[in-house]
N, C-alpha and C positions, 0 to 999 in steps of 0.2 A: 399770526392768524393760524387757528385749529379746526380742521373742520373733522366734523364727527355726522357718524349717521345711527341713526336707530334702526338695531336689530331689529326689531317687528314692524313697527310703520313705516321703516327705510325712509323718514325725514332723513332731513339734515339741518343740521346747526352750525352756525361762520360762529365762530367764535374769537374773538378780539380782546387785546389786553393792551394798556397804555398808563405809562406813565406821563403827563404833562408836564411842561418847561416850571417850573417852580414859583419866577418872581412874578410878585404881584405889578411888576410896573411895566411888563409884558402880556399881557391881556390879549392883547393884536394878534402875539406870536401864538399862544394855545387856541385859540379861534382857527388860524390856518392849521396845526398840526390836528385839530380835533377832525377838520373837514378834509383832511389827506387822510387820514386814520379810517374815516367813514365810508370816504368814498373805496378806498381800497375795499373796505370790504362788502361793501355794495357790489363792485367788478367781480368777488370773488362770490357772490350770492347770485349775480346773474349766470354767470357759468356754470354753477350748477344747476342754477333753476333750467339752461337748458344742456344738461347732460341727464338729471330725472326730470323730467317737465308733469310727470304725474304724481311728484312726494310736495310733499309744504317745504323749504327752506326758511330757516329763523335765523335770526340775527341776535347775537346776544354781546357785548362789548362793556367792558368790565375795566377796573382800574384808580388810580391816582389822578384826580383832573385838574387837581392844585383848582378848582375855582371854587369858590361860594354858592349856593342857589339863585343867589341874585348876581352872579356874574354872568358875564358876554357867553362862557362855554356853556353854562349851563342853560342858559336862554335860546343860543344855537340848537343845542339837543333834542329839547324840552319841545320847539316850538317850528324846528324846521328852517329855521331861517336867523339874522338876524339885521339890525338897521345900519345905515350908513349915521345914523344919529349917533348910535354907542358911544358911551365916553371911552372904552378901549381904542379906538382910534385915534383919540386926542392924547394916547402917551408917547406917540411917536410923530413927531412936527413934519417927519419926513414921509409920515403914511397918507394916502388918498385915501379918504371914506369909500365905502362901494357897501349896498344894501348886498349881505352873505347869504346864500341857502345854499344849506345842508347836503341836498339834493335834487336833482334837474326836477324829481317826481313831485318834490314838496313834499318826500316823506319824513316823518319827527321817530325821533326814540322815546320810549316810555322809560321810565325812571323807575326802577323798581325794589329798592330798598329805602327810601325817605331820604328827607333832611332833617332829622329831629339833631337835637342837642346833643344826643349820647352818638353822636359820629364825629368825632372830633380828635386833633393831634395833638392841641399843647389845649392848656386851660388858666384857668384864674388857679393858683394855690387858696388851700383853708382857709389862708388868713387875710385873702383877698388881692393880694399883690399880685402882677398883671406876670405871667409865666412864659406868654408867649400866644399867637392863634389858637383858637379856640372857636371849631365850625365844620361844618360839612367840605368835604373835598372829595371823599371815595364814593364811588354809584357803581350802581350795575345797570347797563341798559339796553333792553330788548326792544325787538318791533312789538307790532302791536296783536303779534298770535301768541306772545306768553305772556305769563300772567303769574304773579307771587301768591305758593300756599301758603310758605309762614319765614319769620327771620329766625335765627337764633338770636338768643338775649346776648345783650353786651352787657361788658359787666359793669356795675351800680358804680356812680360817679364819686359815691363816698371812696368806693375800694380805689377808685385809681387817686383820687385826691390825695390820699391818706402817703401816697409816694409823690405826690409834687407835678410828677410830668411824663410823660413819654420818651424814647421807653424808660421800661421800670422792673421792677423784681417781677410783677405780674401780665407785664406786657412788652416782649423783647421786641416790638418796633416802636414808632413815631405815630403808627394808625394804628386801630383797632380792626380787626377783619372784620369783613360783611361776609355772612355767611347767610345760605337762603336758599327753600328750597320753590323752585319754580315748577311751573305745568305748560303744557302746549295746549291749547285752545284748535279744536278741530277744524279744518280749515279743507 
């Protein structure tokens, strides 16, 4: 956790970084570490909010979440909460279902870089043979006082095809950065 303030408005911003547990047959386990992750810094938003109680504090938490858009983490994020239905619960015979939120307030994160197609670690090769995952897993996400002016492009899916997989001569990780410039919404 970073927390920064702005020179002239004297905001502040919690800023959050996370990498998620990896496998997919642990769904359970990044649901608890997303909401240890949140909650922390929610503790750490509320103590500032009261050391300036007259600046905006934002939340902005950033990272690897190892999930899909249509995974449990990201449903948690997205929506504040999640069910005791979840099939992430069903991959551990030894877990208790229990309906999860986020936050006692029911507050949600906003997602603020997509899930399109050009976010993605491994892919299908040229020639169609299966490479490896291929999907959204990295987000960036804030409360609901910022707001995305623009992404930087990534680059064209030919250019990294054309090397097979991640990483590559043109992309020395397994991700692709999100990179993105955001705004605070006046508050």
């Amino acid at each position: 956790v970073v927390v920064l303030r702005d020179r002239l408005s004297k905001d502040v911003v919690i800023c959050g970084n996370t990498h998620l547990h990896h496998n997919p047959r642990h769904e359970h386990l990044k649901v608890f570490q997303a909401i240890v992750a949140v909650r922390q810094l929610d503790i750490t938003r509320q103590y500032y909010a009261t050391l300036y109680p007259d600046n905006a504090i934002r939340l902005l938490f950033a990272g690897d979440f190892n999930s899909t858009p249509d995974g449990p983490v990201y449903e948690l994020l997205s929506t504040g909460k999640l069910s005791k239905s979840s099939d992430c619960w069903r991959l551990d015979e030894d877990m208790v279902a229990s309906d999860m939120v986020l936050l006692p307030s029911g507050s949600r994160l906003v997602n603020q870089t997509g899930t399109d197609e050009t976010n993605y670690t491994r892919y299908r090769g040229s020639d169609g043979e299966e490479r490896g995952f291929a999907g959204c897993l990295d987000y960036i996400w804030t409360d609901s006082t910022t707001g995305l002016h623009r992404m930087a492009p990534r680059p064209a899916l030919e250019l990294l095809t054309k090397y097979e997989a991640l990483p590559s001569k043109i992309a020395p990780s397994d991700h692709i950065p999100l990179l993105c410039e955001l705004y605070f919404q006046k508050t």
